[in-house]
C-alpha positions as YAML, in Angstrom:
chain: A
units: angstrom
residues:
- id: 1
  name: UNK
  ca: [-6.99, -1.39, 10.96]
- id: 2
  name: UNK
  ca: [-5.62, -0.02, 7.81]
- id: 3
  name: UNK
  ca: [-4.62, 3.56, 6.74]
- id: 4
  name: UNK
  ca: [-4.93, 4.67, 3.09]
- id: 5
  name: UNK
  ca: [-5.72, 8.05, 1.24]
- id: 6
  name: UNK
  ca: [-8.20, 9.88, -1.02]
- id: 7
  name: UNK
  ca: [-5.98, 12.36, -2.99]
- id: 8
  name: UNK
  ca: [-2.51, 12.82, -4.12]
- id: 9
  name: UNK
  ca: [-3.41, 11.09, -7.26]
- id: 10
  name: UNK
  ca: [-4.69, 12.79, -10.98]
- id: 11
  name: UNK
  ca: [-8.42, 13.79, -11.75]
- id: 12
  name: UNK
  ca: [-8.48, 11.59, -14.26]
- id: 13
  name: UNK
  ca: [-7.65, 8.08, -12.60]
- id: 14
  name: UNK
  ca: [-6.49, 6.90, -16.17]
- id: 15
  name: UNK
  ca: [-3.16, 9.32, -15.88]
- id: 16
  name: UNK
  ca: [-2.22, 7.53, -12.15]
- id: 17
  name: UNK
  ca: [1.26, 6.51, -12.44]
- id: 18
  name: UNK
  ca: [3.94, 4.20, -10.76]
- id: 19
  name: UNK
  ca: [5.12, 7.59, -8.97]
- id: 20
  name: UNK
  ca: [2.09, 8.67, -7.33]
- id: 21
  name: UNK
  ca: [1.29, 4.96, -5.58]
- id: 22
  name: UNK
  ca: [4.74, 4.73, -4.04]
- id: 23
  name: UNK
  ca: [4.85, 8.28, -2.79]
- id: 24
  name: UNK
  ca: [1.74, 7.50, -1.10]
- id: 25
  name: UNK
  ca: [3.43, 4.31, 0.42]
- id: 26
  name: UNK
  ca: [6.16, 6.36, 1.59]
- id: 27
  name: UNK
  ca: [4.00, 7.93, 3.80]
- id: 28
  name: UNK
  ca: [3.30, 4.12, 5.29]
- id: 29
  name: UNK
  ca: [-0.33, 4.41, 3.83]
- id: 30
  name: UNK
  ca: [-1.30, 1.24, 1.48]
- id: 31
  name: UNK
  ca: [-4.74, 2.13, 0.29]
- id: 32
  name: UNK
  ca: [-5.98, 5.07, -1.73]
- id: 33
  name: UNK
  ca: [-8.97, 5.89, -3.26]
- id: 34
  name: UNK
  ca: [-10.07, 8.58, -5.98]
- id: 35
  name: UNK
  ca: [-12.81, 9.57, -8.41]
- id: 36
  name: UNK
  ca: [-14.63, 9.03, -11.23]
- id: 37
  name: UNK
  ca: [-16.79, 12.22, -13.00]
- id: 38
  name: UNK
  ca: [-19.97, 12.14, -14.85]
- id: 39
  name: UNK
  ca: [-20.32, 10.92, -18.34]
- id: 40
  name: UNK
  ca: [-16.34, 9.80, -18.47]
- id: 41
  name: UNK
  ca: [-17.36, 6.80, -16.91]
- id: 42
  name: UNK
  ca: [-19.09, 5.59, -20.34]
- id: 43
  name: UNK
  ca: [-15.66, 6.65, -22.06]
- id: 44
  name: UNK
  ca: [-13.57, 4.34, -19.40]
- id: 45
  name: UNK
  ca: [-12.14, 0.78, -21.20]
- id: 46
  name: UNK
  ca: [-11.77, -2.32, -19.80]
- id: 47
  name: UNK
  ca: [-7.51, -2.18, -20.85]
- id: 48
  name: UNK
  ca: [-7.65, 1.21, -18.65]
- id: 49
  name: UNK
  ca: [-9.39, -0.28, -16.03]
- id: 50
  name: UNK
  ca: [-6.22, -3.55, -16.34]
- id: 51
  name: UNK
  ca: [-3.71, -1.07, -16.49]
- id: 52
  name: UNK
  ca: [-4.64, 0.72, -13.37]
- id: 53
  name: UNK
  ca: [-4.93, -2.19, -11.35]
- id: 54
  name: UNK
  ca: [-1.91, -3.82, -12.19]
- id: 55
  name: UNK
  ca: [0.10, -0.55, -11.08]
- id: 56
  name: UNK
  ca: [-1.96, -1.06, -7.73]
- id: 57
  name: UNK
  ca: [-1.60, -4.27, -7.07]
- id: 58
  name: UNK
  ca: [2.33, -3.57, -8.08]
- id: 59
  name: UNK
  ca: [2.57, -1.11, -5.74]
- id: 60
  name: UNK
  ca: [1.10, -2.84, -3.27]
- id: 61
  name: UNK
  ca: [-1.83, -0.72, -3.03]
- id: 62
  name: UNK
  ca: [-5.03, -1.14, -2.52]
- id: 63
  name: UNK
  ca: [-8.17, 0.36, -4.34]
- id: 64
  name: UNK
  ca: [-10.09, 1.05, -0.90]
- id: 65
  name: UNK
  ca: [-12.96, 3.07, -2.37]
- id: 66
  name: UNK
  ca: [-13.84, 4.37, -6.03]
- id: 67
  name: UNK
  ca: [-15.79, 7.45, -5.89]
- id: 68
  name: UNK
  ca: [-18.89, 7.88, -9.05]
- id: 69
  name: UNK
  ca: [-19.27, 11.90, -9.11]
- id: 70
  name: UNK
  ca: [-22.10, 13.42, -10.08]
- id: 71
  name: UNK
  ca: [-24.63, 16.39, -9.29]
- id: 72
  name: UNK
  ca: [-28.17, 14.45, -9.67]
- id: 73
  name: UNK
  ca: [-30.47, 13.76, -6.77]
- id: 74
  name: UNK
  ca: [-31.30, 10.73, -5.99]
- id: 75
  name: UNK
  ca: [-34.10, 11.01, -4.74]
- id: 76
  name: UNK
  ca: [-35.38, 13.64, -7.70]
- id: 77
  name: UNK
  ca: [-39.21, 13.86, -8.14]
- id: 78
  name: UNK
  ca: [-37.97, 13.78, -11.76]
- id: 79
  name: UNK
  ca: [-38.04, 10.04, -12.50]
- id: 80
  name: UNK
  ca: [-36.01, 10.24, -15.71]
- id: 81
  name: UNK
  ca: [-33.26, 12.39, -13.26]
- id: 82
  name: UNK
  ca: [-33.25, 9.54, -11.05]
- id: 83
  name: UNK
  ca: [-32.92, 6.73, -14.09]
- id: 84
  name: UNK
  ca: [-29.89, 8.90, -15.57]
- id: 85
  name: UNK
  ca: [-28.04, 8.65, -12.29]
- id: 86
  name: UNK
  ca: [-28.68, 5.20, -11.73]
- id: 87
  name: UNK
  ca: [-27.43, 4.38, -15.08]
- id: 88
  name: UNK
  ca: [-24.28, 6.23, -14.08]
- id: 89
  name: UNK
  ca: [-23.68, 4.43, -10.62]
- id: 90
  name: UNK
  ca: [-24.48, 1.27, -12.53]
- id: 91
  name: UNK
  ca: [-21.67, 1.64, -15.04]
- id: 92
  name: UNK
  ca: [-19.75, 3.39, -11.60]
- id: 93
  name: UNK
  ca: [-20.36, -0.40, -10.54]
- id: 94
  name: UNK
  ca: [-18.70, -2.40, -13.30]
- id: 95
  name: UNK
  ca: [-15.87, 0.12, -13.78]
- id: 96
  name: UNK
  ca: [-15.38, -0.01, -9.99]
- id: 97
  name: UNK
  ca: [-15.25, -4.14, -10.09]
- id: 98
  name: UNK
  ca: [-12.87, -3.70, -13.23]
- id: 99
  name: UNK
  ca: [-10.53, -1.57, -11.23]
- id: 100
  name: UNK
  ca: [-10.52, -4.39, -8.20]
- id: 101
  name: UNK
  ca: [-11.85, -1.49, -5.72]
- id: 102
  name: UNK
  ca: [-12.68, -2.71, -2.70]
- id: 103
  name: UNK
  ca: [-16.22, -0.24, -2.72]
- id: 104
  name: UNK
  ca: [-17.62, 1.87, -4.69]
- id: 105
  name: UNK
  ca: [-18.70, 5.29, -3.09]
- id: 106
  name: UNK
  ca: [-22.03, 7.02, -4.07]
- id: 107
  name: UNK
  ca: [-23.70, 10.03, -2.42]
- id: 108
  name: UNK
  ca: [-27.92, 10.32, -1.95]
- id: 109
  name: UNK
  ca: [-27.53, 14.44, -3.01]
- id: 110
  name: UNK
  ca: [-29.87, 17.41, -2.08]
- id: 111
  name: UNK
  ca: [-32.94, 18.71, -3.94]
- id: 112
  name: UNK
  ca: [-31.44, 22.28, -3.26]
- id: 113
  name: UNK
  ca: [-29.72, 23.53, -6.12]
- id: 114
  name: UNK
  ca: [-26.48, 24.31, -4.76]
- id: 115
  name: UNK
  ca: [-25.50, 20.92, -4.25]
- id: 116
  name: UNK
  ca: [-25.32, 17.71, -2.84]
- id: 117
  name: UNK
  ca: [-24.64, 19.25, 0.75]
- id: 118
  name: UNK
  ca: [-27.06, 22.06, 0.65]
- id: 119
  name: UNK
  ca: [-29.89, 21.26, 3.39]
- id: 120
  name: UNK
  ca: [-32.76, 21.94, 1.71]
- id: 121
  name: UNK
  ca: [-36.55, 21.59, 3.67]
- id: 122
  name: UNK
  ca: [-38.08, 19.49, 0.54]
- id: 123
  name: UNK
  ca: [-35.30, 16.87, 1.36]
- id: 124
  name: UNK
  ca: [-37.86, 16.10, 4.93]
- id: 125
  name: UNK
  ca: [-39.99, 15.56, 2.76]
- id: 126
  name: UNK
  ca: [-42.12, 11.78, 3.40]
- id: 127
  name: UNK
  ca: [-41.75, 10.82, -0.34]
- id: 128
  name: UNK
  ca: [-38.23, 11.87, -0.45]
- id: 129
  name: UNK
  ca: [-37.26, 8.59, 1.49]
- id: 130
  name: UNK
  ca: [-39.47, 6.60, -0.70]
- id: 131
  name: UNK
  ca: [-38.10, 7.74, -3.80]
- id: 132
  name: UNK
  ca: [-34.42, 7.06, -2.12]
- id: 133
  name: UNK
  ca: [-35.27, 3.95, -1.37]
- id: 134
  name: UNK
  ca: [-36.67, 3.07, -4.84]
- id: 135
  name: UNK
  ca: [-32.96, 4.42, -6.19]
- id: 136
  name: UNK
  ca: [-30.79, 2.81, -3.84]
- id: 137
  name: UNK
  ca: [-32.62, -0.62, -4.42]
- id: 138
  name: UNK
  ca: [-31.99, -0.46, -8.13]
- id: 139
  name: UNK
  ca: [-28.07, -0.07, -7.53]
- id: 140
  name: UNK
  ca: [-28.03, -2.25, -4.72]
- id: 141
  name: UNK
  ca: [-29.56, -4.88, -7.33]
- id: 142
  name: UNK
  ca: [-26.67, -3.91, -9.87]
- id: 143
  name: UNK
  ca: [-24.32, -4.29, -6.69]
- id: 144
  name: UNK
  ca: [-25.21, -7.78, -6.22]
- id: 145
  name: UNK
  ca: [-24.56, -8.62, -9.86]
- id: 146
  name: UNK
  ca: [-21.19, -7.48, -10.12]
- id: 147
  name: UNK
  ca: [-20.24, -8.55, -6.27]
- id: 148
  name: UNK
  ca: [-19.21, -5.44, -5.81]
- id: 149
  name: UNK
  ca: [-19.90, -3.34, -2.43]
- id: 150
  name: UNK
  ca: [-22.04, 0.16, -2.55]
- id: 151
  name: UNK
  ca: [-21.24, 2.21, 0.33]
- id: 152
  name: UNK
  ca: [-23.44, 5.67, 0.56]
- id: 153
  name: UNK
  ca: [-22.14, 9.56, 2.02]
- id: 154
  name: UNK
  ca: [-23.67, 10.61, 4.68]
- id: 155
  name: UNK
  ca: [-24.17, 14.42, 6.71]
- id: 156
  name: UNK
  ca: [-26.52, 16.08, 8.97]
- id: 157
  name: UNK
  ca: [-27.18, 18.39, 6.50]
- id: 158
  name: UNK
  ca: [-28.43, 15.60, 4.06]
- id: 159
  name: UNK
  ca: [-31.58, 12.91, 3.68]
- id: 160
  name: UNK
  ca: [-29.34, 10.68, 5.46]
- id: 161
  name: UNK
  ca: [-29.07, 13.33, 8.59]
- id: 162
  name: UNK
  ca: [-28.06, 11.22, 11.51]
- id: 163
  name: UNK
  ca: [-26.37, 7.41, 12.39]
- id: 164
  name: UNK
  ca: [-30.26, 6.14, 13.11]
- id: 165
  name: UNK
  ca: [-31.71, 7.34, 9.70]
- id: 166
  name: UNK
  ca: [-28.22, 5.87, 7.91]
- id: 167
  name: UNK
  ca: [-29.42, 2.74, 9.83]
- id: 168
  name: UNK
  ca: [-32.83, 2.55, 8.67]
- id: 169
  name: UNK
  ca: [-32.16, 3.51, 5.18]
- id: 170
  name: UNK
  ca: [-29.82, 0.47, 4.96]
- id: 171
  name: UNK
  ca: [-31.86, -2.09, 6.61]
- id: 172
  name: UNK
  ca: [-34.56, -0.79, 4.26]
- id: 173
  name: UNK
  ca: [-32.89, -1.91, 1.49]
- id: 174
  name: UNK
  ca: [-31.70, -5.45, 2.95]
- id: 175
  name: UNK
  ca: [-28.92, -5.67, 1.00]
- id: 176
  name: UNK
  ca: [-25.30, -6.94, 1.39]
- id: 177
  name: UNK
  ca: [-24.12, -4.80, -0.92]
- id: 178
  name: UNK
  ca: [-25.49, -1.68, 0.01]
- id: 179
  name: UNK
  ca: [-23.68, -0.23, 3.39]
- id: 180
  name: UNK
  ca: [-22.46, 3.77, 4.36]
- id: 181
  name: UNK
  ca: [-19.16, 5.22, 4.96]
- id: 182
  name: UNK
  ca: [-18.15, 5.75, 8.60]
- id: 183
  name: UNK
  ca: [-17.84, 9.75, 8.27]
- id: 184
  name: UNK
  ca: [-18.17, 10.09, 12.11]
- id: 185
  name: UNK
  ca: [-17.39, 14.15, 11.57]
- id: 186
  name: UNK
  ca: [-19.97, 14.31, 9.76]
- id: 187
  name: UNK
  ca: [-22.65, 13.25, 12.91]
- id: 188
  name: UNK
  ca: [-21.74, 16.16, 15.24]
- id: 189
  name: UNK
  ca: [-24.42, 18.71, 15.91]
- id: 190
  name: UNK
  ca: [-23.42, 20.72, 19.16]
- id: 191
  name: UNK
  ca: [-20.65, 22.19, 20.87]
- id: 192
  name: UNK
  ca: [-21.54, 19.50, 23.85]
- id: 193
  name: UNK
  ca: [-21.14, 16.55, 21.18]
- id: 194
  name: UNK
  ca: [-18.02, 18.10, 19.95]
- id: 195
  name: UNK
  ca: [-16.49, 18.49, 23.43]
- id: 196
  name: UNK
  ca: [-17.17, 15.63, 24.82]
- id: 197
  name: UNK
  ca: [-16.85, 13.63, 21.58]
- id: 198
  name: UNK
  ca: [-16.15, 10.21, 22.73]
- id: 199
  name: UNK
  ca: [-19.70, 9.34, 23.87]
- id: 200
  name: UNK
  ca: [-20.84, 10.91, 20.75]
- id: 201
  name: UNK
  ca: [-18.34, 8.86, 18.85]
- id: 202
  name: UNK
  ca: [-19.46, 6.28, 20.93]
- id: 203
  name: UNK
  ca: [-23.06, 6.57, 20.21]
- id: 204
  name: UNK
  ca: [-22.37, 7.23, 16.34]
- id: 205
  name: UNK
  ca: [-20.59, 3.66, 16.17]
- id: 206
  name: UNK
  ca: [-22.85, 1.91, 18.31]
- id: 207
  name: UNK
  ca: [-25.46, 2.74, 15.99]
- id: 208
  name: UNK
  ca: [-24.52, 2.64, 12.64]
- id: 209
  name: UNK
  ca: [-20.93, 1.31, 12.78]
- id: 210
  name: UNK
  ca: [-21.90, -2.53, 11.62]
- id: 211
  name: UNK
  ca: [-22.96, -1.20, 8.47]
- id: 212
  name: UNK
  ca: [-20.04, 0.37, 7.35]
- id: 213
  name: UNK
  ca: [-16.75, -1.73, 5.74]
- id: 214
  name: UNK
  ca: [-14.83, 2.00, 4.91]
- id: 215
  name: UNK
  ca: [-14.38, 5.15, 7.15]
- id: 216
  name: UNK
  ca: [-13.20, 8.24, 6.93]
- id: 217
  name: UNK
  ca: [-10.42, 9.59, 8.88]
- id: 218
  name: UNK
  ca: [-10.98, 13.29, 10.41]
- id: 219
  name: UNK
  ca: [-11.09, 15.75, 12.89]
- id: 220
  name: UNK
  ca: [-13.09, 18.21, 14.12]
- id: 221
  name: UNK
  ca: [-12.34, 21.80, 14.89]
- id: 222
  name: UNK
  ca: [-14.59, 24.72, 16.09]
- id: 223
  name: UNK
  ca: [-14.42, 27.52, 14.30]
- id: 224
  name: UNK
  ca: [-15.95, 31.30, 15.72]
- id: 225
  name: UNK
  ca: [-18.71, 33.38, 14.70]
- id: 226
  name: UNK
  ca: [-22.48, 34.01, 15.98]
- id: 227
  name: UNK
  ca: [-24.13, 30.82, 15.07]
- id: 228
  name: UNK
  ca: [-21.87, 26.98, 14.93]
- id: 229
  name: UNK
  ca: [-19.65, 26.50, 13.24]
- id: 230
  name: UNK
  ca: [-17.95, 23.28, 12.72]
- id: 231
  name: UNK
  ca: [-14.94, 22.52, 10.16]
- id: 232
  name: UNK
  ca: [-12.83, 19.56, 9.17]
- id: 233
  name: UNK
  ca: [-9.27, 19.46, 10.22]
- id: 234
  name: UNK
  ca: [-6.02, 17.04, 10.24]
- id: 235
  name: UNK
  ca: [-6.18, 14.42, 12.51]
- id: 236
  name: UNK
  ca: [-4.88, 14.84, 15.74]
- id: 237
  name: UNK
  ca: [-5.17, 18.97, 14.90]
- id: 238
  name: UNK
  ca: [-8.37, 19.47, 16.16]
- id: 239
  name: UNK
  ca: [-11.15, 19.05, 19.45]
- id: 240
  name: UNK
  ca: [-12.07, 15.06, 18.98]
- id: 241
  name: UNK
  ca: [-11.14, 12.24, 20.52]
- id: 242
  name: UNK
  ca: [-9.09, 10.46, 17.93]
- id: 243
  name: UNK
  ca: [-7.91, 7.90, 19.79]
- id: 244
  name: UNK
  ca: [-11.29, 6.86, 20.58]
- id: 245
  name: UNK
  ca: [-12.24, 6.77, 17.16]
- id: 246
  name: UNK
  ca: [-10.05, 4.89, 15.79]
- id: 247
  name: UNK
  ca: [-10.28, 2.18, 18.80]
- id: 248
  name: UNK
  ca: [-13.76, 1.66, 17.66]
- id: 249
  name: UNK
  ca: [-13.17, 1.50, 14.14]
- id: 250
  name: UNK
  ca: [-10.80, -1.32, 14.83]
- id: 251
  name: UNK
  ca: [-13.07, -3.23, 16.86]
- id: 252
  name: UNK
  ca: [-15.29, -3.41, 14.35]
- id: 253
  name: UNK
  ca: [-13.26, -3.29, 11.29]
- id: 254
  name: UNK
  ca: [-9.76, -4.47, 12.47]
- id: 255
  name: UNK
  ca: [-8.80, -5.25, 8.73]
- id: 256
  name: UNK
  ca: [-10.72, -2.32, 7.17]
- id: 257
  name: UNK
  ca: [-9.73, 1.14, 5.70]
- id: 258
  name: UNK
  ca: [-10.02, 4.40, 6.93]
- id: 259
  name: UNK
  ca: [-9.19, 6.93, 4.59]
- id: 260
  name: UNK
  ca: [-7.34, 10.29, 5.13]
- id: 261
  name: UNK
  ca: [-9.36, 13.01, 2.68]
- id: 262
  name: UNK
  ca: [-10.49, 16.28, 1.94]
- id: 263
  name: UNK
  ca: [-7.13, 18.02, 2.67]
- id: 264
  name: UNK
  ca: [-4.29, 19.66, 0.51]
- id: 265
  name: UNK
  ca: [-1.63, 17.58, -0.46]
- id: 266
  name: UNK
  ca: [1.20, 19.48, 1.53]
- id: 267
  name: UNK
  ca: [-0.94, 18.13, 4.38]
- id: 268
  name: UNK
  ca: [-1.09, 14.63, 3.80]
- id: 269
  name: UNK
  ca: [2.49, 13.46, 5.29]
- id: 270
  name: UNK
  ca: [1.13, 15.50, 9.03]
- id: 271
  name: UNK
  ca: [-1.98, 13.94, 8.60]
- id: 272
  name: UNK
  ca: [-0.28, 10.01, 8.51]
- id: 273
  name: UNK
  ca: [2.27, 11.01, 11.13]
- id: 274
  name: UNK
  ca: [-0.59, 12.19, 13.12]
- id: 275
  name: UNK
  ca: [-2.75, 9.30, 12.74]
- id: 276
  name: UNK
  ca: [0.16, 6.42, 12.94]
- id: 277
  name: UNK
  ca: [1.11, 8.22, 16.40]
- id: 278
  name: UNK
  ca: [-1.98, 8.15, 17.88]
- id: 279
  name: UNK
  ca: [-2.83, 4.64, 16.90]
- id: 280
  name: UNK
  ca: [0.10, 3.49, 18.63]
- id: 281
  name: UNK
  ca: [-0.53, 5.66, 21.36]
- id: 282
  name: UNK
  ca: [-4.07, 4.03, 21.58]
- id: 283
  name: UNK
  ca: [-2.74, 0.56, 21.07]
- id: 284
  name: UNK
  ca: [-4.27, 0.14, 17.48]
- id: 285
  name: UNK
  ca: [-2.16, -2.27, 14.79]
- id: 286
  name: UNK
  ca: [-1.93, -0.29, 11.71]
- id: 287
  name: UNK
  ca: [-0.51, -3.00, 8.96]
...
C-alpha cells in the first residue's frame, strides 16, 4: 500500500510550494491531497494547474485525491441547486485531470441546513436517492470524458449511511468512474462495533471495499457522556484495530493510497510514525 496526506499544504493549492512537498516526504509519505473551494475553481488556469504538477511530480509526489468543496446538496429538490453543483464538480473534473490527480473527491451533502454532515430525516426520504442518482450519473458521465476517477464521502449520518447503501448507490450508477472513499471510521455505529472492530472492519471491506481505489487512514476513539459518542483520532491512538485495517486495504489495494487527514499539523509526523510502525508490525509493504 501507499501512505500520503491531506493537509500540511496552503488553502489555496495555487500557493503550494517546493517546501511543503518535501516536508511531507520527510515524513516518508509520497502522496498528498488537498482542496479546491467553490467558485475559485472557474478562476483556476490551465499554467496553474502545469505549475502544480510539475512541483509534484518533482517532488516525487503524488496527487492522490483532489477535493471540489462546496455546501450544495446533491440531491436538492431544487433542480437548478443540483445543476449549479454539477457544473462545479464538472469543472472540479477537468481541473482535477489538469493537476494529474489520481481522483477527484466529491461529497453527496445533507438537506439539513447545517451542513453536509448534519443527519437530517428528509435525507430517508425515497426520492432523495433518485434525485442522487440522477446527480451522480451526470458527473459520472463528465468522469468518463475526462478519464478521470470520481470517488464519493461517505457517513452514517449521511444518504450514503452504511457500506451496503455505498454499494448500491455505486452499482446504480454502473460506472467506472464513479467509486467511494474507504472512510472505514466513518461505518461504526456501536460501542460493540467499536470494540470488537476487526469483524466490523471486516464486514465494512467485505462489502464495499472493491469499490473504493482511495482510503482514509483513522482511528477511532470513544469519547464519554450520556448518549455515544464517537471521535476521530491518530492512528494507532485510539480503540481500532489498525493493523487489521490496513491488512485489508492492502489486499485489495496493495498499490493504492490511504490518506492521513483531518488532524493538526503538529500531529502529522505521530500520525506516519504510527502508521509506518504498525504496517510493519502487520507485515504490510509501505513503498
Amino acid at each position: 500500500m501507499r501512505l500520503g496526506v491531506i493537509g500540511l499544504l496552503p488553502r489555496d493549492f495555487r500557493d503550494i510550494t517546493a517546501e511543503h512537498l518535501r516536508a511531507i516526504r520527510a515524513l516518508g509519505l509520497t502522496g498528498a491531497g488537498f482542496h479546491a473551494y467553490g467558485d475559485r475553481l472557474f478562476e483556476v488556469q490551465a499554467a496553474d494547474c502545469r505549475k502544480v504538477k510539475s512541483l509534484f511530480s518533482g517532488a516525487g509526489v503524488d496527487l492522490a485525491q483532489f477535493g471540489v468543496a462546496y455546501g450544495e446538496c446533491l440531491f436538492d429538490p431544487d433542480p437548478g441547486v443540483r445543476d449549479r453543483v454539477a457544473s462545479r464538480i464538472e469543472r472540479g473534473i477537468s481541473v482535477g485531470r489538469d493537476l494529474g490527480a489520481h481522483a477527484c473527491l466529491i461529497r453527496p451533502g445533507s438537506l439539513s441546513p447545517r451542513g453536509s454532515y448534519s443527519p437530517s430525516p428528509l435525507n430517508r426520504e425515497p426520492e432523495c436517492r433518485s434525485r442522487l442518482l440522477e446527480t451522480l450519473g451526470r458527473v459520472a458521465r463528465r468522469a468518463e470524458a475526462e478519464g478521470l476517477t470520481l470517488v464519493t464521502e461517505t457517513h452514517l449520518l449521511t444518504i450514503l449511511d452504511s457500506p451496503e447503501t455505498v454499494r448500491q448507490v455505486v452499482e446504480a450508477i454502473g460506472s467506472p468512474r464513479l467509486r467511494a472513499v474507504m472512510d472505514y471510521v466513518n461505518h461504526f455505529q456501536t460501542l460493540d462495533q467499536v470494540y470488537r472492530s476487526a469483524e466490523r472492519l471486516n464486514q465494512i471491506f467485505n462489502v464495499m471495499g472493491p469499490v473504493c481505489p482511495v482510503g482514509h487512514c483513522k482511528d477511532l476513539r470513544v469519547g464519554d457522556g450520556l448518549v455515544l459518542h464517537l471521535h476521530e483520532e491518530v492512528p494507532g491512538e485510539g480503540e481500532l484495530d489498525m493493523a487489521a485495517a490496513l491488512r485489508l486495504w492492502h489486499a485489495l489495494q496493495p498499490d493504492g493510497y490511504m490518506l492521513l487527514e483531518h488532524l493538526p499539523d503538529e500531529k502529522y509526523p505521530l500520525a506516519s510514525r504510527n502508521a509506518h510502525r504498525i504496517a510493519t508490525e502487520a507485515g504490510v509493504e509501505i513503498h
